[in-house]
BARO-351275 format. One record per residue: residue number from 1; residue in one letter; x, y, z of N, C-alpha, C, O in turn. Coordinates in pm, 1 decimal, decimal comma. Each point is the difference from the previous one (the first is absolute). Layout:
<pts>
PT   resi   resn        n_u        n_v        n_w       ca_u       ca_v       ca_w        c_u        c_v        c_w        o_u        o_v        o_w
PT    NUM      a          X          Y          Z          X          Y          Z          X          Y          Z          X          Y          Z
...
</pts>
This chain:
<pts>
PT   resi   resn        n_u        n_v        n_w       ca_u       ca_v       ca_w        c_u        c_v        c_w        o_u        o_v        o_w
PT      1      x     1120,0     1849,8     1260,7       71,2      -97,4       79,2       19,0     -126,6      -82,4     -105,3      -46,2      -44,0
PT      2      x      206,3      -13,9       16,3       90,7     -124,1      -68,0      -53,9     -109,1      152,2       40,3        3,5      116,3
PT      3      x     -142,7      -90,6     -181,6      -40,7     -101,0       42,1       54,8     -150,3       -1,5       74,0       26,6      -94,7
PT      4      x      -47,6     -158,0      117,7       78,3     -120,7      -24,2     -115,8     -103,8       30,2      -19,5      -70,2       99,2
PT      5      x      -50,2       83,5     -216,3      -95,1     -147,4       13,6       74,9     -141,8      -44,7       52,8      -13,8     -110,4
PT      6      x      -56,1      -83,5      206,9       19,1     -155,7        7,0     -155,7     -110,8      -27,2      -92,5      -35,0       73,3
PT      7      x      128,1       10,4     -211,8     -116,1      -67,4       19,2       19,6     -124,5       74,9      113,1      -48,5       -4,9
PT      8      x     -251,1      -44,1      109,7       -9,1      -96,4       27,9     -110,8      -94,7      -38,4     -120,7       21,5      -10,6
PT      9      x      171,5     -101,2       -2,6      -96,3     -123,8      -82,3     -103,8      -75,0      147,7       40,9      -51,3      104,2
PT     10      x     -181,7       73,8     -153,1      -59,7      -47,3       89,6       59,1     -139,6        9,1       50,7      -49,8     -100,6
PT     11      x      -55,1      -26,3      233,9       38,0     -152,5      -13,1     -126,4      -67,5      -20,9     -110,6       54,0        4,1
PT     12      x      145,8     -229,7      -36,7      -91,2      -71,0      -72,4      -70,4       45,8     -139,4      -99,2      -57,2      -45,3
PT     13      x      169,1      177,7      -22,5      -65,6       16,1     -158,6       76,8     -116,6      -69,0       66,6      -88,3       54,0
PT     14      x      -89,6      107,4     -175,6       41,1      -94,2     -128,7       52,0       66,9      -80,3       21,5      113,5       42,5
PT     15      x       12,0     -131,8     -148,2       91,3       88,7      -87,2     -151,2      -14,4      -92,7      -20,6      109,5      -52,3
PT     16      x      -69,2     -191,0       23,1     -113,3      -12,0      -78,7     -102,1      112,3       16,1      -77,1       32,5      -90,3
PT     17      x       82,6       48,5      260,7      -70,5       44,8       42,6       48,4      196,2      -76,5      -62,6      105,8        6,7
PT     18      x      136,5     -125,2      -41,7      104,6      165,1      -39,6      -52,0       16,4     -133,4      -25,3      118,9      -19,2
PT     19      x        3,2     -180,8      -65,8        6,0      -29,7     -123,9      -98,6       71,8      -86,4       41,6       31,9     -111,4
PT     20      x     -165,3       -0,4      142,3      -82,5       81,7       -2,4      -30,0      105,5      -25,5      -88,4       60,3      -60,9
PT     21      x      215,8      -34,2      142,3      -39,8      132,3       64,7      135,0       91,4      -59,2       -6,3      121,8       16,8
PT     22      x      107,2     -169,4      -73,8      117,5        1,0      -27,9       23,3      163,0     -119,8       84,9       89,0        3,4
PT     23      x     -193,5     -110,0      -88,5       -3,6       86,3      -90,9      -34,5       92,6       45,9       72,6       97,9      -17,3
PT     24      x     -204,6      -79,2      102,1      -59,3      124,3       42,8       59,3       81,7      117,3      -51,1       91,1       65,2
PT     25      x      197,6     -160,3      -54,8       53,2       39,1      173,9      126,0       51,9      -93,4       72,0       87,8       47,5
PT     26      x      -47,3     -133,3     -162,1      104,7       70,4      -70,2      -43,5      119,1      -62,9       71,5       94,8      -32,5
PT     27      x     -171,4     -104,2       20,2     -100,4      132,3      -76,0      -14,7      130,8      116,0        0,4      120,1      -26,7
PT     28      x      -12,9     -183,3      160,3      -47,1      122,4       73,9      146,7       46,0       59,7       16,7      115,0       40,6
PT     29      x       85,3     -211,0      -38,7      198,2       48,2       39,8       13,1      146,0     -108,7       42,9      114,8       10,8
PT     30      x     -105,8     -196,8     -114,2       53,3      110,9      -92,4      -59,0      153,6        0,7       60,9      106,0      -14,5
PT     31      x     -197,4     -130,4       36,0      -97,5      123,2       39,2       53,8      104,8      123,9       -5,9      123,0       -1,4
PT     32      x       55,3     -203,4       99,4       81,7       43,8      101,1      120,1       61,8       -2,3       17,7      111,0       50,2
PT     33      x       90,8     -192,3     -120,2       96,7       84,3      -52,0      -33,5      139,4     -101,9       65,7      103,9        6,2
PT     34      x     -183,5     -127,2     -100,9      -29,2      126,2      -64,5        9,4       86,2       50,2       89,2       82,3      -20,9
PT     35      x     -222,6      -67,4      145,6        6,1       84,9       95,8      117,1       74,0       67,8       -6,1      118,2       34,2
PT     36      x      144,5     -221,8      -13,0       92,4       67,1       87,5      -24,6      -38,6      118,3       48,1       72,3       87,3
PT     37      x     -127,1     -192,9      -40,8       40,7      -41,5      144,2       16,7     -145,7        6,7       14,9      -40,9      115,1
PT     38      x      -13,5      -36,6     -194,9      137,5      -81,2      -27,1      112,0       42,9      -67,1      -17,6       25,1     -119,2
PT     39      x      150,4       -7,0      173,0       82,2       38,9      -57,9      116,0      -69,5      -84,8       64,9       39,8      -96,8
PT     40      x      -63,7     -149,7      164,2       64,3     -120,6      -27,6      -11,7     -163,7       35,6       48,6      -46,8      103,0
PT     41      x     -100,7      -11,7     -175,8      -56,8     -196,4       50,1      123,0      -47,0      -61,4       58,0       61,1      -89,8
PT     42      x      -13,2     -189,6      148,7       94,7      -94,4       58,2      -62,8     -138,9       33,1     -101,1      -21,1       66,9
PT     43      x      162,2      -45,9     -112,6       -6,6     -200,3       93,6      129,9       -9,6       12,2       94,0       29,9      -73,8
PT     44      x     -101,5      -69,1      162,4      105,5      -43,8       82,5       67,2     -155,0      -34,3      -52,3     -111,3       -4,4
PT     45      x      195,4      158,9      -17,9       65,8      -92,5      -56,7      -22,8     -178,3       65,8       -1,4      -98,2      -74,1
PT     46      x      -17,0       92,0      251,2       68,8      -63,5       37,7     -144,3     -130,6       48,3       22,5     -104,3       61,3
PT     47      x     -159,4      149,4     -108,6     -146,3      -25,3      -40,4      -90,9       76,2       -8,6       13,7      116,0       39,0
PT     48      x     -156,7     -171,2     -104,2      -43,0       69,4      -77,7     -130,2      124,9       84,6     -119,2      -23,8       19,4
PT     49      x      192,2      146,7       14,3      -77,0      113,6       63,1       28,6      105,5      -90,0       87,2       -7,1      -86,5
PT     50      x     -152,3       94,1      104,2        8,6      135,7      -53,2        4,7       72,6      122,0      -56,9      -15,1      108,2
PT     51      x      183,1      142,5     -176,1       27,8       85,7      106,4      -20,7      166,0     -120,2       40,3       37,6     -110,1
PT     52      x     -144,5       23,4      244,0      -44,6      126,7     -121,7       84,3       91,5       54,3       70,1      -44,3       91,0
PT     53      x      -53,4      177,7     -124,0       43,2      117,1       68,6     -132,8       84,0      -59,2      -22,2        2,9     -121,1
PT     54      x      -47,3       52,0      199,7     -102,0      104,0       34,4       44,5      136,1       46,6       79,7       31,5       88,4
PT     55      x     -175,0       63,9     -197,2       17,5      175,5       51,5     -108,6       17,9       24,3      -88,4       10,3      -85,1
PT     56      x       62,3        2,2      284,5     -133,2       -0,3        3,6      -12,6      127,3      121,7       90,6      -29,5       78,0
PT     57      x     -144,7      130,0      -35,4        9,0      120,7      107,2       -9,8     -134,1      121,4      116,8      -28,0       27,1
PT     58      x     -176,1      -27,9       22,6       24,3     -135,6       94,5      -36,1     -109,6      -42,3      -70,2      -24,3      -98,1
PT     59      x      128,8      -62,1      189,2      -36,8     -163,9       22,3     -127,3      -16,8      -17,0      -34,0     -100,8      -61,8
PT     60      x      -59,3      183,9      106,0     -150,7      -56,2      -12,4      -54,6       18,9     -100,3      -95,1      -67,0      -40,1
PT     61      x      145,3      161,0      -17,3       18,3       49,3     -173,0        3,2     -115,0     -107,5      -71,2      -27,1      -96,6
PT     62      x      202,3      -38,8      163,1       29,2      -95,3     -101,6      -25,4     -155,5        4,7       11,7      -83,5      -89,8
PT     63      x      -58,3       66,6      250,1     -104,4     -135,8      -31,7     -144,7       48,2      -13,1      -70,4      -64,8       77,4
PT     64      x        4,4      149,7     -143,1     -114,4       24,4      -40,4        2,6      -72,6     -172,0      -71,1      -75,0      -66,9
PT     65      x      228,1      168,2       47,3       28,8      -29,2     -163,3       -6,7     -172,7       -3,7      -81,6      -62,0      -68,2
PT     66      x      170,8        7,7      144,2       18,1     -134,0      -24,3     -105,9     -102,4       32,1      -15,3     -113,3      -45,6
PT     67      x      -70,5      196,7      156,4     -170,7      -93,9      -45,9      -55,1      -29,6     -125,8      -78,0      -91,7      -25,6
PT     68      x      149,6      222,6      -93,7     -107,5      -10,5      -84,0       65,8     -105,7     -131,7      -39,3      -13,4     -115,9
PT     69      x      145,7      -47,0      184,2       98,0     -124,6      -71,3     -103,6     -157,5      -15,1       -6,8      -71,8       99,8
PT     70      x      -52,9       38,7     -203,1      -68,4     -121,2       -3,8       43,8     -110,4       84,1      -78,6      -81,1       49,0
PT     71      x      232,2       78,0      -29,0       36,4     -139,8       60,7      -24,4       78,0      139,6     -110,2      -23,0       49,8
PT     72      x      178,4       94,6        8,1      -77,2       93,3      125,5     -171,4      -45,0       53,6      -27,9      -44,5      111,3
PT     73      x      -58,8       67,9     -211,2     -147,8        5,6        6,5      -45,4     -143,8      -39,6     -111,4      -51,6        9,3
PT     74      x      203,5       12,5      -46,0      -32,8     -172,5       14,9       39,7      -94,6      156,8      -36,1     -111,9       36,3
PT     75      x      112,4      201,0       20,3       64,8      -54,0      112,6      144,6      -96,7      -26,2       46,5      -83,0       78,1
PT     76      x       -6,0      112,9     -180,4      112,3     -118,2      -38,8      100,0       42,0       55,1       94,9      -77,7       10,7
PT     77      x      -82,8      221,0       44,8      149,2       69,9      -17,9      -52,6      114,0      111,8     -116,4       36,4       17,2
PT     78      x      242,8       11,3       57,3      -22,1      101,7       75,1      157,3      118,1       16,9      102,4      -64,1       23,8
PT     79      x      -92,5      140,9      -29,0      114,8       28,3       59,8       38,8      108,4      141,1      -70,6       73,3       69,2
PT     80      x      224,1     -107,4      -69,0       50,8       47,4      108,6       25,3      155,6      -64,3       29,3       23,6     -117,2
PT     81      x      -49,0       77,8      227,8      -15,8      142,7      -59,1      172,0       21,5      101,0       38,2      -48,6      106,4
PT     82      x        2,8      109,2     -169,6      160,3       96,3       50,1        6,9      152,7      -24,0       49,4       50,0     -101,1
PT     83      x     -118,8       38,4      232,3       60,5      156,6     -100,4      162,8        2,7        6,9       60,8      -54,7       91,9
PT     84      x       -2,1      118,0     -189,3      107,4       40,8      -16,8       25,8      162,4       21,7      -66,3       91,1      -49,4
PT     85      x      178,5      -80,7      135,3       66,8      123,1      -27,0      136,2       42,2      -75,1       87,3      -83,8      -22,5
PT     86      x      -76,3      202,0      -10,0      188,1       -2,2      -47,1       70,7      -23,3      109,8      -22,4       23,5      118,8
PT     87      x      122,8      -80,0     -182,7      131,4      -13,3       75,9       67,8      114,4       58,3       45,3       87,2      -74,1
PT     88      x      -34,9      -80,0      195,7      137,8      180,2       98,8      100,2       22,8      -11,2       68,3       99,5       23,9
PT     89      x      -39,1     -252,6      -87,0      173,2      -14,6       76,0       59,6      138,3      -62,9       60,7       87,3       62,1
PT     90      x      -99,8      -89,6     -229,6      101,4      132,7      -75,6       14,6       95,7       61,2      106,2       62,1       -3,6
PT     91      x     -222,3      -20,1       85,1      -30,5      155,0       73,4      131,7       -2,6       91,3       99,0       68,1      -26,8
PT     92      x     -106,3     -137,7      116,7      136,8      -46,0      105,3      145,4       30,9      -72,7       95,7       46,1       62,3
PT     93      x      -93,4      -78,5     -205,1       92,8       35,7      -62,7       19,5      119,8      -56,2      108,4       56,2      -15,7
PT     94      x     -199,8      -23,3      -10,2       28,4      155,1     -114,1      -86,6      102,2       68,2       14,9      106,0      -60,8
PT     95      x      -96,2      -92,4      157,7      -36,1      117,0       83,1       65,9       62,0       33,0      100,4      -55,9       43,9
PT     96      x     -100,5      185,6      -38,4       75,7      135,8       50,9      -61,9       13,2      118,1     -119,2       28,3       12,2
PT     97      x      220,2      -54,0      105,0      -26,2       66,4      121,7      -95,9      125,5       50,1       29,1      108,6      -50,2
PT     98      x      -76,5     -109,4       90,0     -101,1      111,8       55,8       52,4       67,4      101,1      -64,5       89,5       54,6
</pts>
């Protein structure tokens, strides 16, 4: 299942407070993607979040993974979980009648 994590920034942090932790949270993205259940990380053009796409069998699957995110386990950051499905519409189009 194609997951849509939104990260959210705890309120009242600091940008002083991230800093830390910065290397070892880039270290474990990457460990994750190794694996194959990050599939793709993103920030978002319009301020500064990260948006992941996750291959995870469920949702509970994949905030287990994202506990094990330093800024996660620091409390700095949390995110919004989205399962995704495919899109029907094509079927509507190109299905053969039954």
């Amino acid at each position: 299942m194609k997951i849509l994590a939104l990260e959210k920034e705890i309120p009242n942090t600091k940008d002083s407070d991230y800093q830390p932790h910065l290397k070892a949270e880039a270290y474990r993205v990457w460990e994750l993607n190794q694996d194959n259940i990050i599939r793709e990380i993103y920030f978002r053009e319009d301020f500064s979040a990260a948006v992941l796409m996750l291959e995870c069998p469920n949702v509970q699957e994949a905030e287990k993974h994202l506990q094990t995110l330093p800024l996660v386990k620091a409390g700095l950051i949390e995110f919004e979980l989205i399962p995704l499905k495919p899109y029907p519409g094509f079927e509507r189009l190109f299905a053969q009648p039954k």
